[in-house]
N, C-alpha and C positions, 0 to 999 in steps of 0.2 A: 463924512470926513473925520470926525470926531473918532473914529475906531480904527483910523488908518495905522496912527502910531501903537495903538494895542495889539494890533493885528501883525505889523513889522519886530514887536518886541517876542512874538509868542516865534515867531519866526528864526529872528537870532536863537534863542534859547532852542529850539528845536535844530536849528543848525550844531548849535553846541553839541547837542547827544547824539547828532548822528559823526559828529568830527570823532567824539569818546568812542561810539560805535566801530567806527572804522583805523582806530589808532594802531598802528604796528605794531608800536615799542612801546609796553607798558613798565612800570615801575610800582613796586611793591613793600610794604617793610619786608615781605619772605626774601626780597631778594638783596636787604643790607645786614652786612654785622658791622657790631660795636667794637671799635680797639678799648684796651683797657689798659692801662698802666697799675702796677703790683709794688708798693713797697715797703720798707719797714718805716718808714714816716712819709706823712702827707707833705707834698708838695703842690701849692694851689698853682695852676696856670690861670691867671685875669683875663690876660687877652684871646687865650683858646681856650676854655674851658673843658675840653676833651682830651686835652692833653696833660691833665692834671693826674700828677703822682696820689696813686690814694692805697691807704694799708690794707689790710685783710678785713679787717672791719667796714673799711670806708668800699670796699670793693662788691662785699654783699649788701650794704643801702643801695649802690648804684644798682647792683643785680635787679634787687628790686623794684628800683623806679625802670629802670630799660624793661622788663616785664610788664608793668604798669603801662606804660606806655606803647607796647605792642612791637618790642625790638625783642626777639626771640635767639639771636645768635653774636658770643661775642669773640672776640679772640682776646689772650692775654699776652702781655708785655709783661717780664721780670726784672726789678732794679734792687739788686740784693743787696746786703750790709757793705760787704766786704769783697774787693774784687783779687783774684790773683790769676796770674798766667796765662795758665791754661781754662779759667773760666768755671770752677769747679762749682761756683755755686747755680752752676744751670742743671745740676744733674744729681744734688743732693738729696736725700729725699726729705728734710726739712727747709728747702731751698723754697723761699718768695712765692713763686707759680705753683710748688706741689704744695704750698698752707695754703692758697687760694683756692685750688680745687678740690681738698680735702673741705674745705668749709663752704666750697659751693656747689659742692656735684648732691649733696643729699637735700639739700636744702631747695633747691631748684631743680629738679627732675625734668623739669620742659624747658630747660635751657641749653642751648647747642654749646659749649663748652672749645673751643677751639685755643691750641698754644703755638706762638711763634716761637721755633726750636734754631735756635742761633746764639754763639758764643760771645757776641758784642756788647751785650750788657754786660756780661759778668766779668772780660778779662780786663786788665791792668792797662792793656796798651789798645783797646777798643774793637781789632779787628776782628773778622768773623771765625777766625780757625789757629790752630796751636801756630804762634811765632820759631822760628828755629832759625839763628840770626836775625838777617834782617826781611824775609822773606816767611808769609802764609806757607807751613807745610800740609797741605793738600790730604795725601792721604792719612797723618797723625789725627789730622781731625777726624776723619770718616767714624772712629770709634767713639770719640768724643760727643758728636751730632748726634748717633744714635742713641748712644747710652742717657742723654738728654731727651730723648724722644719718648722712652721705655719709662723713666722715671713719670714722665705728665700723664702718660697712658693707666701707670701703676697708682697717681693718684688721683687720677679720675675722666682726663680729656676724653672727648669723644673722637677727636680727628689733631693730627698734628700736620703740621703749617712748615717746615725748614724754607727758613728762607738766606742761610751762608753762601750757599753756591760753590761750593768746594763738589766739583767732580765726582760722581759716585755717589754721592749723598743719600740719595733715592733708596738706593739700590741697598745700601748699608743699613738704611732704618727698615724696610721692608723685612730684609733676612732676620731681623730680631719682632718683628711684628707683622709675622703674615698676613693676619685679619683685620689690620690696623687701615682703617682710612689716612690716606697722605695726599694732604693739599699741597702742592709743590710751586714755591717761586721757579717757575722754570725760566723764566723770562726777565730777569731783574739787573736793572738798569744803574749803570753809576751814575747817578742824577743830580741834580742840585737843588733838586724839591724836598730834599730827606731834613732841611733843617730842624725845623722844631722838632721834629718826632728826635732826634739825637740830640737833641737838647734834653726833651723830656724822659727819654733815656739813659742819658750819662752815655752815651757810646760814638762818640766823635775817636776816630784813631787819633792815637797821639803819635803818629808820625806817617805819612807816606797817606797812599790813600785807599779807597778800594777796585781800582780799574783791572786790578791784575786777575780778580776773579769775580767782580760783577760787568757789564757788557756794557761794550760802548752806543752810545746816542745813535750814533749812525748806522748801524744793521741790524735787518728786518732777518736776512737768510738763515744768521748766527742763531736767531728766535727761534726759530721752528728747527734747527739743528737741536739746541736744548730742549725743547719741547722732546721731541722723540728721541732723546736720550733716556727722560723723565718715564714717558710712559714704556718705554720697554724693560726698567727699574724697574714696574711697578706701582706710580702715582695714579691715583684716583680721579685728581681734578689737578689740572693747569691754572698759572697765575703769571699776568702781567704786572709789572711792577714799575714805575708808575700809570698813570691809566692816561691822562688825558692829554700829552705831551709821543702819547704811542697809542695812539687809537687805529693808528694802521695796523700796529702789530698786532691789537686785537683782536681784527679785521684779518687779519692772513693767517692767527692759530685758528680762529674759529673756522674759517673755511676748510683749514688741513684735518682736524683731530677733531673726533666726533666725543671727547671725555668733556665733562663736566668747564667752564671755564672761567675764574674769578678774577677780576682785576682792582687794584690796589688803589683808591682815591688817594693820594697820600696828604701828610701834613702843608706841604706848601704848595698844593693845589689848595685846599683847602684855607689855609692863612690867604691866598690871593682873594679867594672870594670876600674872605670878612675884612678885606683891608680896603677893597675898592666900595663894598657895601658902607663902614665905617665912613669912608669919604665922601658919601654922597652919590658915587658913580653909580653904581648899580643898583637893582633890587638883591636884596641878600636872596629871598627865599625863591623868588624864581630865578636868578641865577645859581643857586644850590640846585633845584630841579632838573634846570636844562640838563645842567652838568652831568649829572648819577642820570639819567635820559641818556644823553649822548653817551655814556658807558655803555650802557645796555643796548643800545645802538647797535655800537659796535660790535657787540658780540657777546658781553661777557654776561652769563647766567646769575654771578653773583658777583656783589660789590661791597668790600670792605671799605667802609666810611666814616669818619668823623661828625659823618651829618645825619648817622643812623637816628639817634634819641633825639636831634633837633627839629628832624623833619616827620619823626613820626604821629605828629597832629595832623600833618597835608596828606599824609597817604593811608 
């Protein structure tokens, strides 16, 4: 009787490796990147720590520790000095994101290098594309997005991200970078998850919103409309934006389009975990888990997250 509970213990634990064994959906650091925020002063975030503004300097320490710690792919955010109009400082070539990848493309050779190519940071009134009255001009921007894309490429990205959603986008940065991997927001949602991240951006419009050229909550069909707009542009890899409030949509690109597909953990998916954790409610780090779990779930090959350097001691 004495070896009964020894014997029931060796059992659980053997049940464990055959559950690991037979797991569908694994989760991996290859399959998270790191967002990064880029500016000319540091800005600490306490309560998210990853949404912390850090300089050129403060951006290659982090380089380093996400390295150290086995996160191999980051994307970059730019918060330049000075904002005007048309957003010029997205496409200068002494512009925030091209001193970041100038001081981190030689320096770090094994790091996947990714820029979010969008005008929200840099213009005066927030939104993704040149204003002309009171209305996003669509195709003005088309030259703008690109000429930003060509600049992060010239100093040093490996793959560029637009995530504006101004029509044609794709299509515009391709003709200037045929060889150029393009991550494409093809699916990007006007959400009300996007808070802190536009906080720790400086890019909240200051007037109106952005429904007119990012997609309503309520359609799936609209997705996969944009989706293969994207890939006949040209995109390399599809992205839903946000992930876990659209895991259907995940769910219905992945089944349509056989291209690479990443989906976007965003800020306020992410605050809701640390705010319910913070309270008591949950487990932080296995509700973190499940979470980037139920992404990949759904479909998406690769998941931009906030919880890439947090969680990469579990995986």
């Amino acid at each position: 009787m004495a070896s009964f509970p020894v014997t029931r213990l060796r059992r659980l634990r053997r049940t464990g490796m055959l559950r690991d064994l037979v797991r569908e959906t694994t989760l991996s650091l290859e399959d998270l990147v790191q967002p990064l925020f880029v500016a000319p002063d540091e800005l600490r975030n306490d309560r998210l720590p990853p949404l912390t503004r850090r300089t050129v300097e403060g951006t290659v320490r982090e380089c380093e520790e996400l390295l150290r710690a086995g996160v191999k792919a980051v994307m970059l955010f730019g918060i330049p000095e000075e904002k005007d109009d048309d957003g010029s400082g997205a496409w200068i070539a002494d512009g925030i994101v091209q001193q970041a990848l100038r001081a981190l493309r030689p320096r770090f050779p094994e790091l996947l290098l990714l820029t979010d190519v969008c005008l929200c940071e840099y213009t005066t009134h927030g939104h993704c594309g040149v204003v002309r009255g009171d209305d996003v001009d669509n195709d003005a921007s088309l030259e703008l997005i690109a000429r930003t894309a060509v600049s992060h490429i010239e100093a040093g990205a490996d793959a560029v991200c637009p995530s504006d959603m101004m029509d044609g986008r794709v299509g515009a940065i391709r003709a200037e970078l045929p060889d150029t991997p393009i991550i494409a927001y093809s699916a990007k949602y006007a959400s009300a998850f996007y808070g802190p991240f536009r906080e720790a951006a400086g890019s909240a419009p200051s007037f109106g919103d952005r429904r007119g050229y990012q997609m309503d909550p309520g359609n799936v069909r609209e997705a996969l409309r944009e989706c293969a707009l994207d890939v006949e542009e040209g995109a390399d890899m599809l992205m839903v934006k946000p992930a876990l409030p659209y895991l259907d949509v995940l769910r219905a690109v992945r089944d349509r389009f056989d291209l690479p597909l990443a989906a976007f953990n965003v800020s306020g998916e992410y605050a809701l975990v640390k705010a319910a954790a913070a309270a008591g409610d949950i487990d932080e780090r296995a509700g973190a888990l499940e979470t980037l779990t139920s992404i990949r779930r759904a479909g998406a090959d690769v998941v931009i997250t906030y919880w890439a350097k947090e969680l990469a001691p579990y995986l």
